[in-house]
C-alpha positions in Angstrom: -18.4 15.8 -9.7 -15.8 17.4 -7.6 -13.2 17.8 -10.7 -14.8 20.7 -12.3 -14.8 23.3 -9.5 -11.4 21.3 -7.6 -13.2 21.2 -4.9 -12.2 18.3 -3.0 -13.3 17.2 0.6 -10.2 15.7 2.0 -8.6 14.8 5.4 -6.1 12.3 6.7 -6.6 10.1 9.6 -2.8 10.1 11.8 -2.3 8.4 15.0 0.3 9.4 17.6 2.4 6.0 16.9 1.9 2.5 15.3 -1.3 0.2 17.1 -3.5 3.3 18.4 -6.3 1.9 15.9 -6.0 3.9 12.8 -7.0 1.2 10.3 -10.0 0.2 13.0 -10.9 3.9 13.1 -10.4 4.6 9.1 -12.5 1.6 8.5 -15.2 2.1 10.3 -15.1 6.3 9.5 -15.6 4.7 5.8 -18.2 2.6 6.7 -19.9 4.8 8.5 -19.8 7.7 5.5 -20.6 5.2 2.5 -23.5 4.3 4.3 -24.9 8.0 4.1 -24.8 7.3 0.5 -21.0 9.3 0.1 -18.4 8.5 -2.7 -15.7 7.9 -0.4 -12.2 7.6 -2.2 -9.5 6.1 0.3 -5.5 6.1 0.7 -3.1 4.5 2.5 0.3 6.9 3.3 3.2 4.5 2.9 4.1 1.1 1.4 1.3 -1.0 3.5 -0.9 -3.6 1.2 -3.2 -5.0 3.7 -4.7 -1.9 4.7 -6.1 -0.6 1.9 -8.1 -3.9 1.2 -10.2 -3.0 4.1 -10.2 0.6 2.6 -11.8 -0.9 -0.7 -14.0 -3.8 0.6 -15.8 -0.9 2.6 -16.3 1.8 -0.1 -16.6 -0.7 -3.3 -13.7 1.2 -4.3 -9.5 0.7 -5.0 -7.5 2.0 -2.4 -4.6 3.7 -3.6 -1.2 3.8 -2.0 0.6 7.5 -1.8 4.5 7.1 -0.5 6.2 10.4 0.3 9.8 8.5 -0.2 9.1 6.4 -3.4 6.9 9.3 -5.0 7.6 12.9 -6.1 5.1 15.3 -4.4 4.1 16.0 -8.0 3.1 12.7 -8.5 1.5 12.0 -5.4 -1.1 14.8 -6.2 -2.0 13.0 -10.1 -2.1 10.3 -8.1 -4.4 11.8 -5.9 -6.2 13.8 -8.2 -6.9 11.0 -10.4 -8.8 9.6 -8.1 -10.5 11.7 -5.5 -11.2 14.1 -8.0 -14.5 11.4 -9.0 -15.5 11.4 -5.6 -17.0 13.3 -2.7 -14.4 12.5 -0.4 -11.1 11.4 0.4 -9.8 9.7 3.4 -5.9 9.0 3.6 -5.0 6.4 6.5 -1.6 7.3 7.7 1.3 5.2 8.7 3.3 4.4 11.7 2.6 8.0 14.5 2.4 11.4 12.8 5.8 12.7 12.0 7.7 8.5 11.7 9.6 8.4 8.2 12.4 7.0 6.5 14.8 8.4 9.5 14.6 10.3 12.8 16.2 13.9 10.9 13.5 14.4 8.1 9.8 14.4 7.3 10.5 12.0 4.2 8.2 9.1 4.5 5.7 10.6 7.0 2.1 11.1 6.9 2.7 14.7 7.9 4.4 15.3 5.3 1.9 13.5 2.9 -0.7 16.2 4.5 1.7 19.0 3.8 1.5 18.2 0.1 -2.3 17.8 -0.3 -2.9 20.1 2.4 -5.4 17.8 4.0 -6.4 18.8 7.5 -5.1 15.9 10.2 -7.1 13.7 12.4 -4.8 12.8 15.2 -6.0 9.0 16.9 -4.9 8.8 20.2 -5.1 5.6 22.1 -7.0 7.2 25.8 -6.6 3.6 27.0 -4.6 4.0 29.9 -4.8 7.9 30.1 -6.7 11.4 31.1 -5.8 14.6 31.4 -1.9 13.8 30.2 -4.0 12.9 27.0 -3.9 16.8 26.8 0.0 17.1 27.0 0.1 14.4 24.0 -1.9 16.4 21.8 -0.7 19.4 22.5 2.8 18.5 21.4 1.9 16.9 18.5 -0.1 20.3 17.8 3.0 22.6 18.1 5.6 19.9 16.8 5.3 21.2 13.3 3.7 24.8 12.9 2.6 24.0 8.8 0.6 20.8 10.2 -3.0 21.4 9.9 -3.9 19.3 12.8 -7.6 19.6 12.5 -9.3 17.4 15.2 -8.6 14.3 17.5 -10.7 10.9 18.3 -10.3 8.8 21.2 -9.7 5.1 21.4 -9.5 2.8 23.8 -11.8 4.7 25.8 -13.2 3.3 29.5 -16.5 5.2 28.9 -18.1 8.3 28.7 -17.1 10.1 32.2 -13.5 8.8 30.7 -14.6 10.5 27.6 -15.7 13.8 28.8 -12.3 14.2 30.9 -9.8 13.3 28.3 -12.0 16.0 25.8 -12.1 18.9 28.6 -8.5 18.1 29.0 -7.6 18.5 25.0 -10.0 21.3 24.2 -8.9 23.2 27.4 -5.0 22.9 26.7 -5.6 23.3 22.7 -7.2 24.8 20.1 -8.5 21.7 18.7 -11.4 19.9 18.7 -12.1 15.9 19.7 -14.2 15.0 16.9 -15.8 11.8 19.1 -14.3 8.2 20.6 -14.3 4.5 20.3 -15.2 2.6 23.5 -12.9 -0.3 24.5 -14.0 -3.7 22.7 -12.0 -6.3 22.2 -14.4 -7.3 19.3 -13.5 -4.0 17.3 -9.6 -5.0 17.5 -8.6 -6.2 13.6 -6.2 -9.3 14.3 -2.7 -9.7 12.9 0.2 -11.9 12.0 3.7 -11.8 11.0 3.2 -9.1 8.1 0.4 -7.0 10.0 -3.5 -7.7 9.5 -5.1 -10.8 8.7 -6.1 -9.7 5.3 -10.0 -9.2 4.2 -9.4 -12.3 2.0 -9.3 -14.7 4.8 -11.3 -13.3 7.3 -14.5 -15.1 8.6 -17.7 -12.8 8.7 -16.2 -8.9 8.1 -19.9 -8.2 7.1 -20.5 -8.5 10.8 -17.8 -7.2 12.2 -18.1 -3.8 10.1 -21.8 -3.6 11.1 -20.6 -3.4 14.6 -17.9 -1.0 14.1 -19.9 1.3 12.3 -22.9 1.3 14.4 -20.3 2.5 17.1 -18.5 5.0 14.9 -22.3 6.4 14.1 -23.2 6.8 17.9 -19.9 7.8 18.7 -18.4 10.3 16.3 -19.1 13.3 15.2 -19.6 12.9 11.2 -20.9 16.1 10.9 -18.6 17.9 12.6 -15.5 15.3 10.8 -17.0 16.3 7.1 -16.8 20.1 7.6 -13.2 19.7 8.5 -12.9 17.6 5.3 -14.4 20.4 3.3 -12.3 23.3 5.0 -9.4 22.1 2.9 -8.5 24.7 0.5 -9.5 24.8 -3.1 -7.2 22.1 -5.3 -6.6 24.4 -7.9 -5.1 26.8 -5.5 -2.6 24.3 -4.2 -1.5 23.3 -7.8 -1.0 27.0 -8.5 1.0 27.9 -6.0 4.0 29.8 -7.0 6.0 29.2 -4.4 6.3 25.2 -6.2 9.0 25.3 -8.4 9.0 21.3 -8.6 9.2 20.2 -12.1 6.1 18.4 -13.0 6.1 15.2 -15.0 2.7 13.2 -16.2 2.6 9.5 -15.0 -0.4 8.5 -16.9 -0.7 9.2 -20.6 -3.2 11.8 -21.6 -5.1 9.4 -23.7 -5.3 5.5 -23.1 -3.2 3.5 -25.2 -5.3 0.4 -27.1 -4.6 -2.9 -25.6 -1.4 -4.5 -27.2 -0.7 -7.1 -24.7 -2.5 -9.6 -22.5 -0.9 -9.5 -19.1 -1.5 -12.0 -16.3 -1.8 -10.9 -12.7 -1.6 -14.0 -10.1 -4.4 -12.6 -7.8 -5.9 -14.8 -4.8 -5.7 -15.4 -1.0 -2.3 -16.5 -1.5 -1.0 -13.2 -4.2 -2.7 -10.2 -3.9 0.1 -7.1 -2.9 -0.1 -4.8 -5.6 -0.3 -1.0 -5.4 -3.6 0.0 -7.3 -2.2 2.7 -9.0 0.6 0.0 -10.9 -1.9 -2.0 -12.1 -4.0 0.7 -13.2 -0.4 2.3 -15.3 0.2 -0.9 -17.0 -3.3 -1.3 -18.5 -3.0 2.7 -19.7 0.2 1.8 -21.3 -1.5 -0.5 -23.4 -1.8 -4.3 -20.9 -4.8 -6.0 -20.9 -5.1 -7.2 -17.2 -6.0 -11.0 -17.3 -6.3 -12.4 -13.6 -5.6 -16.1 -12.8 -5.1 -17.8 -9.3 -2.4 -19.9 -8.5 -4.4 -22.1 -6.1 -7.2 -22.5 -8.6 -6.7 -22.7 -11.9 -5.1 -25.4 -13.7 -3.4 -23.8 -16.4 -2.0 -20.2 -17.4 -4.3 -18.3 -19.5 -3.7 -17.1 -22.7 -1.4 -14.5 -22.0 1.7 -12.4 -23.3 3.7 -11.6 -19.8 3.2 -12.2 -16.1 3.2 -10.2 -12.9 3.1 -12.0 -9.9 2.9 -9.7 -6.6 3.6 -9.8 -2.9 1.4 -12.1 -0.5 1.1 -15.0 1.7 2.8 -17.9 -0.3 3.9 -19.5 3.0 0.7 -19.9 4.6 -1.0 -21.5 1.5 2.4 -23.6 0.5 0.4 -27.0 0.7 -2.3 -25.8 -1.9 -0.2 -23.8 -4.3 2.2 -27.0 -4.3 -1.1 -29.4 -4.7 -1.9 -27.1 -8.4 0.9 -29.2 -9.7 -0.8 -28.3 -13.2 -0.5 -24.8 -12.7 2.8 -25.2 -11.0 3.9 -26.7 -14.4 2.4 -24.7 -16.7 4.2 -21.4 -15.7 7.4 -23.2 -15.3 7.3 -24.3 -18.8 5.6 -20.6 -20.0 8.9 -18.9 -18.0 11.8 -21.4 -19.1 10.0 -20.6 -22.7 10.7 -17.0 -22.6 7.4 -15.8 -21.1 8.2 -12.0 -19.9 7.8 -12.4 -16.2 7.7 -10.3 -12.8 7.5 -11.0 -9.6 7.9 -9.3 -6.0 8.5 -10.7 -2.8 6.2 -13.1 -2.2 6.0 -13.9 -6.0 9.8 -14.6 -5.9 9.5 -17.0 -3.1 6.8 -19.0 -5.1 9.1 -19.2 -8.5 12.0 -20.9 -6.3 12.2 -24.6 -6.4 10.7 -24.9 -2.7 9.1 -23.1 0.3 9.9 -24.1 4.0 7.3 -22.5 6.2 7.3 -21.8 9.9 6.4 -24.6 10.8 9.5 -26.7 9.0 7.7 -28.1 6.3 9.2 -28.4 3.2 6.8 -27.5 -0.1 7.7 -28.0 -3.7 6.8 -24.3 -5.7 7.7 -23.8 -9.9 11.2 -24.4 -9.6 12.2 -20.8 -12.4 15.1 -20.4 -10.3 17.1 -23.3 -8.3 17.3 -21.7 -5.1 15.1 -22.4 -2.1 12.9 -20.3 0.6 13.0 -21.2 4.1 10.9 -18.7 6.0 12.6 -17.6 9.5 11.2 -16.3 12.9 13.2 -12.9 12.5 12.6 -10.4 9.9 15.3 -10.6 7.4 14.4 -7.1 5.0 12.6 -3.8 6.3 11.8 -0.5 5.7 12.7 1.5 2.1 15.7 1.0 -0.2 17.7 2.5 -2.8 18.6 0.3 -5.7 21.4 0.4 -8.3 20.4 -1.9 -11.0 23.7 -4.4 -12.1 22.1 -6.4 -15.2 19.8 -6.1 -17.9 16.3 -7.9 -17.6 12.9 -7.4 -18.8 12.8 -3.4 -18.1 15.8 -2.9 -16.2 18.9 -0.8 -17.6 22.6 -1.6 -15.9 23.3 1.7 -13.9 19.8 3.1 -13.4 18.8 3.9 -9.5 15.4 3.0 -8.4 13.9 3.5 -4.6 11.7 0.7 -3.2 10.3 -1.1 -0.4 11.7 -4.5 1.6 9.3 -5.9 4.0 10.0 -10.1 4.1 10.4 -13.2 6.7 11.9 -15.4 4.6 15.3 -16.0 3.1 17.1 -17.7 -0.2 19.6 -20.6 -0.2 21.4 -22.0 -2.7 24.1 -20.3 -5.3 23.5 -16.7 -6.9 24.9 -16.8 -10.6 24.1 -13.1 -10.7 21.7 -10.7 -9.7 19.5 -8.0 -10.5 19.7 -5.6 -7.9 22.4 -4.3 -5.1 20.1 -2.5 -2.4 21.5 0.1 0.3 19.3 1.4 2.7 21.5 4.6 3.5 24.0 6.3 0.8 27.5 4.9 0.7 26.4 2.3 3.1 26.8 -1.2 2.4 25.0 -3.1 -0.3 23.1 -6.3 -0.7 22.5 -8.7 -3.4 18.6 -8.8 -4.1 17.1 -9.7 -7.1 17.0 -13.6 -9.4 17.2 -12.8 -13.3 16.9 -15.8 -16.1 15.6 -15.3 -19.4 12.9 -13.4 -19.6 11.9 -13.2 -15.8 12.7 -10.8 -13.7 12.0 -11.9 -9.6 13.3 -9.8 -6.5 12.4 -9.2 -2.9 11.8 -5.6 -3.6 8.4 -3.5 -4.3 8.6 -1.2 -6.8 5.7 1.5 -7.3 5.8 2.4 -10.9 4.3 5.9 -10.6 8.3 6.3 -9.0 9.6 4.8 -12.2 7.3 4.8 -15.2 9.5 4.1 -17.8 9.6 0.6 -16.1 6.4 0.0 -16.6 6.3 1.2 -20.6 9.3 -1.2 -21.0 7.9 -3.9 -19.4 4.5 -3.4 -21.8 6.5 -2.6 -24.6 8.5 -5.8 -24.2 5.2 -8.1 -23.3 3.3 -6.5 -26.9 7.0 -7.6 -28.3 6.6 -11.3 -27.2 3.0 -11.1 -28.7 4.4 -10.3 -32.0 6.8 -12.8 -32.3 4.6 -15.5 -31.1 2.1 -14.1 -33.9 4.5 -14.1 -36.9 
């Protein structure tokens, strides 16, 4: 194990914007090292869910999120550590190209930065597609841009074959001090395919077993693993970054030393249609003491047995005809929620507690009816990008006053009469707010994603009052 000596084999795979094939590349890069029999750890920089359930249905194991704007750098390394100290590798997909964040004047929110504070050497993607030499001019700028980036190697895509190949390299390697690790030829069959909130996730896609045998028999031919795992191995020692002197950042546990015993049974709404949840919340609830209980709202008929809910982010519009044919189900957490059931939901969560979802199509759905208000989903995105909010009433585990930072990412809108909210969001300081957020009883329902490594006391009060429910139901 790679946690005794900190020793720990890391890189991060960048492109130079959005599209270049990051997620084809990172896929098939884990593909490709699993099947040499590797414990490969994955990470997606940034608030992406889809991604990282290509990540995990390639390694076998949870892909974790790591956001430089909702996390501390302190807690992005436990986070890290947590995890890719059990394996033999880590690979961090990045977001967007290189240097994008929150705004155009600082490094918040960027996978360079993300590198900075794991000191992971950087694979740069470039897409070759419909260049040669000036590929060179490319990398050389993103080389120079920031002095502190370790910008380790590049790989190709998009690439017309291999005379194309052995220009664009001479070109790189002659302007720059870096090495092009290998290249992806141009397929259309290696291209992943999207909708309206990115990739088509794993869940619904046809024959992935296929289409990754593929992809990794051209990453294998292609790319230099060899040459990719020494750069992941000339990261420095970990215990040398966390000893660093020159960090005077207070540092503040998210996980508890020691596992709390289960004292609640939580149920997480986890299917095709719900199934955006950053690993690493899931993973603090149940060491705070939640006993994670699945259930599918397109499946099952009935709620299980349980003392709270959490219903994430997903695709409630494209499966509004089944989840409003579970009628039972439909019912059953109406009646659980109206009963004082403690009760969360995100995004797409919220949308399926509203009394009805109109897709893109116009078709009108019925969902559980919690709150009175309606979704109509709309052909323009109507929230984006991160958040700060000021919480204005008390619900569940929120506390009138307290800031939080979060995510907005959503097609659809409410209608119908707000009798007060949970949430007012502002995406810049002093700027102007927004109403976000439904609260009624017990249940707490917003368009925002929260990661609770940001906000852990959130996630002990939202435990803390599901074991409470327990208790009284008990007595």
């Amino acid at each position: 194990m790679n946690q005794g000596n900190m020793l720990i084999p890391r890189l991060v795979i960048a492109g130079t914007q959005s599209g270049v094939g990051k997620t084809t590349i990172t896929t098939g890069l884990l593909g490709a090292l699993t099947k040499r029999n590797y414990r490969v750890q994955a990470f997606k920089s940034g608030p992406d869910y889809i991604d990282p359930t290509y990540h995990q249905l390639v390694t076998g194991l949870p892909s974790r999120n790591l956001d430089t704007y909702l996390l501390s750098p302190a807690t992005l390394r436990e986070l890290f550590e947590r995890s890719a100290g059990q394996a033999d590798l880590a690979v961090v997909e990045g977001v967007m190209g290189l240097f994008d964040g929150r705004d155009g004047q600082s490094e918040i929110g960027s996978t360079s930065y993300l590198a900075k504070i794991l000191a992971a050497p950087v694979i740069l993607v470039v897409d070759a597609g419909k260049m040669s030499r000036s590929a060179a001019a490319t990398v050389y700028g993103y080389a120079h841009f920031d002095p502190q980036l370790p910008l380790a190697g590049v790989i190709l895509n998009n690439v017309a074959g291999t005379r194309h190949y052995r220009w664009v390299k001479e070109a790189i390697e002659g302007a720059v001090a870096v090495p092009v690790l290998g290249f992806l030829p141009r397929q259309a069959e290696l291209r992943l395919e999207e909708r309206h909130l990115g990739l088509i996730p794993t869940q619904e896609m046809g024959d992935f077993a296929a289409y990754l045998e593929r992809l990794n028999r051209e990453v294998t031919k292609n790319i230099d693993l060899d040459q990719l795992l020494q750069v992941a191995r000339s990261a420095p020692p970990w215990n040398s970054l966390q000893q660093d002197p020159g960090k005077k950042e207070k540092v503040r546990r998210i996980f508890p030393a020691i596992q709390v015993a289960p004292r609640c049974r939580l149920g997480v709404a986890l299917d095709r249609s719900f199934h955006f949840y950053y690993q690493d919340n899931l993973d603090l609830l149940a060491a705070l003491g939640a006993q994670i209980i699945p259930f599918s709202p397109l499946d099952d008929k009935e709620l299980p047995s349980v003392d709270g809910l959490y219903i994430g982010g997903g695709f409630p519009e494209v499966f509004a005809r089944q989840l409003a044919a579970n009628s039972s189900l439909r019912r059953s957490l109406r009646e659980a929620a109206l009963a004082g059931l403690p009760l969360y939901a995100e995004c797409g969560g919220l949308m399926y507690l509203t009394k009805s979802i109109t897709t893109f199509s116009g078709e009108t759905f019925p969902m559980t009816g919690v709150f009175p208000q309606r979704t109509v989903m709309t052909r323009s995105l109507q929230g984006m990008g991160y958040v700060e909010a000021q919480v204005k009433a008390s619900t569940l585990f929120l506390r009138p006053g307290e800031r939080l930072r979060g995510h907005l990412f959503h097609w659809s809108r409410l209608e119908g009469q707000w009798s007060q909210y949970a949430y007012e969001l502002k995406k810049e300081p002093g700027g102007e707010g927004r109403p976000d957020g439904l609260v009624q009883g017990n249940t707490l329902a917003s368009y925002l994603h929260l990661h609770f490594g940001s906000h852990p006391e959130l996630a002990e009060r939202f435990v803390r009052h599901c074991a409470e429910y327990r208790r009284q139901r008990q007595e």
